[in-house]
Legacy VTK file of the C-alpha trace (Angstrom):
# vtk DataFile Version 3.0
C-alpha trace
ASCII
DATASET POLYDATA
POINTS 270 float
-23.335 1.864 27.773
-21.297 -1.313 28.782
-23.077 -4.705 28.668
-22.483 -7.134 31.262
-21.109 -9.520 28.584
-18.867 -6.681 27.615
-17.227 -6.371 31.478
-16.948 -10.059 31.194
-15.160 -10.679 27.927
-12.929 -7.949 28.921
-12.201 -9.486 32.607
-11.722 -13.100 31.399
-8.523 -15.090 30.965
-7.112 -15.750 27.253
-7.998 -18.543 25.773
-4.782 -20.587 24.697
-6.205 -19.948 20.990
-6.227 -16.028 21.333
-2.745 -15.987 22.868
-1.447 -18.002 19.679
-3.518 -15.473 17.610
-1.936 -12.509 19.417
2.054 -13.856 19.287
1.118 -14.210 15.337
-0.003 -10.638 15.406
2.512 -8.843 17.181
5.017 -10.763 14.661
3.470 -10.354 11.784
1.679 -6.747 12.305
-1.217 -8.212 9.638
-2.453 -11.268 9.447
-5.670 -13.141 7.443
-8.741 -14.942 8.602
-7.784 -17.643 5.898
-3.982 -17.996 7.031
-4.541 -18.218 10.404
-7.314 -20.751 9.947
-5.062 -22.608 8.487
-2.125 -22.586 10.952
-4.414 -22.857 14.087
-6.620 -26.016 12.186
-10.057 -24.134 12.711
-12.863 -22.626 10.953
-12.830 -19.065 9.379
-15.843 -18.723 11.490
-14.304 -19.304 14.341
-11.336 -17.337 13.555
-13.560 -14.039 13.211
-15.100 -14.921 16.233
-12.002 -14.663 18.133
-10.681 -12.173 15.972
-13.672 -10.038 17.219
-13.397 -10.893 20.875
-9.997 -9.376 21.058
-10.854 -6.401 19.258
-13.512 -5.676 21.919
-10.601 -6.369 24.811
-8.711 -3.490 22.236
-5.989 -6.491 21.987
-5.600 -6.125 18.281
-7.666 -3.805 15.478
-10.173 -6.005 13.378
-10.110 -4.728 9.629
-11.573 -6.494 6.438
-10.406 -9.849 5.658
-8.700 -10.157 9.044
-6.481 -8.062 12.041
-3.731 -5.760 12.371
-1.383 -5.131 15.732
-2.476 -2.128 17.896
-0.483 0.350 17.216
1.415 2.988 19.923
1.880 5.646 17.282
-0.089 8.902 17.840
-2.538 8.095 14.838
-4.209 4.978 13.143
-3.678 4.071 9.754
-6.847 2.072 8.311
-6.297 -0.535 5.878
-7.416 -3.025 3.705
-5.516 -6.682 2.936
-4.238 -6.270 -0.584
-7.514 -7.774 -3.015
-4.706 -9.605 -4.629
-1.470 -11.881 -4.174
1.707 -10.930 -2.981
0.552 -8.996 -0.021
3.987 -9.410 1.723
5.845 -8.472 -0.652
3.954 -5.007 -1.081
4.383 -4.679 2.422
7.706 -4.600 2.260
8.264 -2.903 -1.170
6.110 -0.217 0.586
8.309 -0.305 3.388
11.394 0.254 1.274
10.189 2.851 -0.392
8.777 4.866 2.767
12.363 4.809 4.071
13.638 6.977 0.691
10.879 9.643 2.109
12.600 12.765 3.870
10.909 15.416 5.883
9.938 18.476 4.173
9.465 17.055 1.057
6.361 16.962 -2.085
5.921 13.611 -2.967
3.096 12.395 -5.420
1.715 8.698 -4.742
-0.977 6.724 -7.117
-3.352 4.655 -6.621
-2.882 1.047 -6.219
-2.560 -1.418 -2.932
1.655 -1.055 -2.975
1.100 2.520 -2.810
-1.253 1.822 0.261
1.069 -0.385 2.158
3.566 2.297 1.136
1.528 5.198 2.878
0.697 2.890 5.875
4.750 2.708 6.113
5.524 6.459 6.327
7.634 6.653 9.861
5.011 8.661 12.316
7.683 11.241 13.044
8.054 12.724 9.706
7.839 16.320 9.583
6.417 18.972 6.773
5.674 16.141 4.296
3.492 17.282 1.599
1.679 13.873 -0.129
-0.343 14.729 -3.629
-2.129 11.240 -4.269
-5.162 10.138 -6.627
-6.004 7.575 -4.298
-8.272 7.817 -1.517
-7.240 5.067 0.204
-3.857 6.872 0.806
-5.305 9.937 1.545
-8.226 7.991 4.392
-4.597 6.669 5.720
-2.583 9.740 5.935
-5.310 12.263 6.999
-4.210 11.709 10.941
-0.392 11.542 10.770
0.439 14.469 12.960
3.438 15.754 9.666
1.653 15.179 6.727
-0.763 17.247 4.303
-2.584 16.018 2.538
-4.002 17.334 -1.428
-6.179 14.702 -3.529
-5.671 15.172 -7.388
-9.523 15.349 -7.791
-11.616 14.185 -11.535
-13.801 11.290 -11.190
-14.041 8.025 -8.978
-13.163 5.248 -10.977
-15.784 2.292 -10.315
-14.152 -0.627 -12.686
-11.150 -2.430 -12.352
-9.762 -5.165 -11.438
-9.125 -4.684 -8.149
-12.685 -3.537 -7.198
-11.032 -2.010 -3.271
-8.877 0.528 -4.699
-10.635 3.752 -5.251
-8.421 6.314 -7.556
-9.428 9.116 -9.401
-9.235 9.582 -12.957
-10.127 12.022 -15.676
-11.438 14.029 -16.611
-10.150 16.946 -14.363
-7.638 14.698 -12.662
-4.801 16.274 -13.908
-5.259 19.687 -13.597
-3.881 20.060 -10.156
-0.587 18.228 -11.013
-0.009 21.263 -13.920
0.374 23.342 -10.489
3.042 20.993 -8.681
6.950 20.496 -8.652
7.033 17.667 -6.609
10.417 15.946 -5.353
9.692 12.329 -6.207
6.356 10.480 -7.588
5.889 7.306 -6.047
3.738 5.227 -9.052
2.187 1.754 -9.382
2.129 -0.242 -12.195
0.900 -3.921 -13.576
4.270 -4.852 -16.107
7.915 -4.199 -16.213
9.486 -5.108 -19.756
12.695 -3.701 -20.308
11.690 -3.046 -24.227
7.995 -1.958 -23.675
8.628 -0.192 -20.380
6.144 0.268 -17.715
3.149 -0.787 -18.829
-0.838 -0.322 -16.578
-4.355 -2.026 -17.707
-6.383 0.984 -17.024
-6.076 3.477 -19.911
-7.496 6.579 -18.095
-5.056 5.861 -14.854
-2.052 5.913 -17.027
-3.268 9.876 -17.676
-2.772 10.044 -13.956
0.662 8.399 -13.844
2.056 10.323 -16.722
1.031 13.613 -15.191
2.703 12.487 -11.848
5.845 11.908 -13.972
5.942 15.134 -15.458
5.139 16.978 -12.420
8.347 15.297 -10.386
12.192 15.684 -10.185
12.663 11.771 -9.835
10.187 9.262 -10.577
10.112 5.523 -8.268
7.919 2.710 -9.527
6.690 0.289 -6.945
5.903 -3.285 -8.129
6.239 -6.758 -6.697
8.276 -9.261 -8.755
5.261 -10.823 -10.356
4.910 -7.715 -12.625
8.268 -8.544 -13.652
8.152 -9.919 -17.700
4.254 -9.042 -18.301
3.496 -6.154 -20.601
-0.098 -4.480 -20.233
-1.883 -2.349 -22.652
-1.236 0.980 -21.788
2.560 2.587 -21.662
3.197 4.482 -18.388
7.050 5.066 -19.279
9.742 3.807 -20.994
12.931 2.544 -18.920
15.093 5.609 -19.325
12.219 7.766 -17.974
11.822 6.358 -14.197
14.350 6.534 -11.645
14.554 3.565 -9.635
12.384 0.379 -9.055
11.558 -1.422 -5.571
10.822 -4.347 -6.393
11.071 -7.473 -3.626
14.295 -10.150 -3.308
11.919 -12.957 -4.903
12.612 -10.830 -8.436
14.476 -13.128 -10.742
17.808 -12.420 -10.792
18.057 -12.245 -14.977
14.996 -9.775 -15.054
16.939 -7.446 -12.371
20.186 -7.314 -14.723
18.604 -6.964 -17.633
16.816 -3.861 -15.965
20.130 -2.326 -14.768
21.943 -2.706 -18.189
19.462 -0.793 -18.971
19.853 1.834 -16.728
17.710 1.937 -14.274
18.390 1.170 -10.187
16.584 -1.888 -8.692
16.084 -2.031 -5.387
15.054 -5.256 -3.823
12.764 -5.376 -0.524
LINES 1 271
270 0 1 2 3 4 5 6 7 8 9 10 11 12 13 14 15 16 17 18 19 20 21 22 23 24 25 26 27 28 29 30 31 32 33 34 35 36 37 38 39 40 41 42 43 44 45 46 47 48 49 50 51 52 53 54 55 56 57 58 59 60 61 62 63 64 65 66 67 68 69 70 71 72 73 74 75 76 77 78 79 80 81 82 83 84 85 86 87 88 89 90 91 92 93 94 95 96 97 98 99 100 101 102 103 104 105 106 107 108 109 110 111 112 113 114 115 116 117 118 119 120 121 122 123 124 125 126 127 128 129 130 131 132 133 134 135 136 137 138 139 140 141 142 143 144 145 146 147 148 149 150 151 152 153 154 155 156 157 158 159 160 161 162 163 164 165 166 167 168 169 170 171 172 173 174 175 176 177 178 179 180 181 182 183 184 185 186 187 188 189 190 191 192 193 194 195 196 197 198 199 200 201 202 203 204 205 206 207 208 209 210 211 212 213 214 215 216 217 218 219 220 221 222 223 224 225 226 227 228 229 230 231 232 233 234 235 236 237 238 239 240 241 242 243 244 245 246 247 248 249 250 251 252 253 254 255 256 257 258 259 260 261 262 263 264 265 266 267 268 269
């Protein structure tokens, strides 16, 4: 039932603050309650405030740790602002790497928040698209687009980590259905790049995960933001020689990217 405070907020002229709010939006597609308290000079409270008044006039979508644009597409994608830096740059890293996607393909996709922005990136009019993932983020944001199906690798829900909003699965069991696939390309996350030491994760029991994604596909495609770039973690996901191609973004140092390619491998940058 409709309040009468409900018909009013809906009926009632933008404030000059919302309008701002909305131009940002419809720019940016996501924005933060922090950022935009600090471009518009007020309070995070009052930035959720209005953030919340315009998502009961259906002007924008409210989702954890600030907004997203409405958008005209057929389904909704729900997301989550990346728990850590770079949240840009995985946007467009994820956006890169959506446009290598082709319609009647298998692809295999990890956990991790590129991989999310990734999925959240997939063009709404793909067709036949078959996404294996260990991630149930991914899978909570693919379930509605009208041309994908969706498979989850199964095992167990990982509850530590670093990044306490990304909810993968892990062994034991999370490998078996990967024995069963021959996908086209796995799309993998990863927390170093070291052109000696390879691609490197922290999480011993994810790296299971990512290995079995590499063995399952034709081509492999890491997705990391230039930060990763240099650092070397404690657990090898794959040597240089063994993965395809790298999207990383256009802030990646130019010496890292050459050394990479002498190497071999093809860097893409966002």
């Amino acid at each position: 039932m409709t309040s009468v405070a409900d018909e009013t907020d809906h009926a009632s002229p933008l404030l000059p603050r919302h309008q701002r709010i909305l131009e940002i939006v419809a720019t940016e597609r996501v924005v933060e309650v922090v950022k935009l308290s600090e471009r518009l000079g007020v309070s995070a409270v009052t930035i959720r405030s209005d953030l919340d008044a315009l998502d009961r006039r259906q002007l924008l979508r409210r989702i954890r740790g600030g907004a997203m644009a409405v958008r005209p597409a057929r389904f909704e994608r729900p997301l989550d602002l990346p728990g850590h830096g770079f949240a840009e740059e995985k946007e467009r890293i994820g956006a890169m790497a959506a446009r290598m996607v082709r319609n009647g393909e298998t692809i295999l996709l990890d956990a991790g928040t590129t991989a999310v922005a990734m999925a959240i990136a997939l063009p709404s009019d793909l067709r036949d698209l078959v996404v294996v993932t260990s991630s149930l983020d991914v899978a909570l944001v693919l379930h509605e687009h009208p041309g994908v199906t969706v498979f989850v690798t199964g095992g167990r829900l990982k509850k530590t980590g670093r990044n306490t909003r990304s909810h993968s699965l892990i062994p034991p069991f999370g490998a078996l259905l990967l024995q069963q696939i021959n996908a086209d390309c796995a799309y993998l996350c990863c927390a170093g790049i070291d052109v000696e030491r390879g691609f490197t994760n922290a999480h011993f029991e994810e790296v299971e995960i990512k290995r079995a994604m590499i063995g399952a596909a034709r081509r492999v495609v890491m997705l990391a933001d230039h930060g990763k770039l240099g650092h070397v973690a404690g657990a090898r996901i794959a040597a240089v020689g063994e993965v395809t191609a790298l999207v990383t973004d256009a802030d990646a140092a130019a010496a890292d990217v050459q050394a990479l390619e002498a190497a071999g491998l093809q860097v893409l940058l966002a």
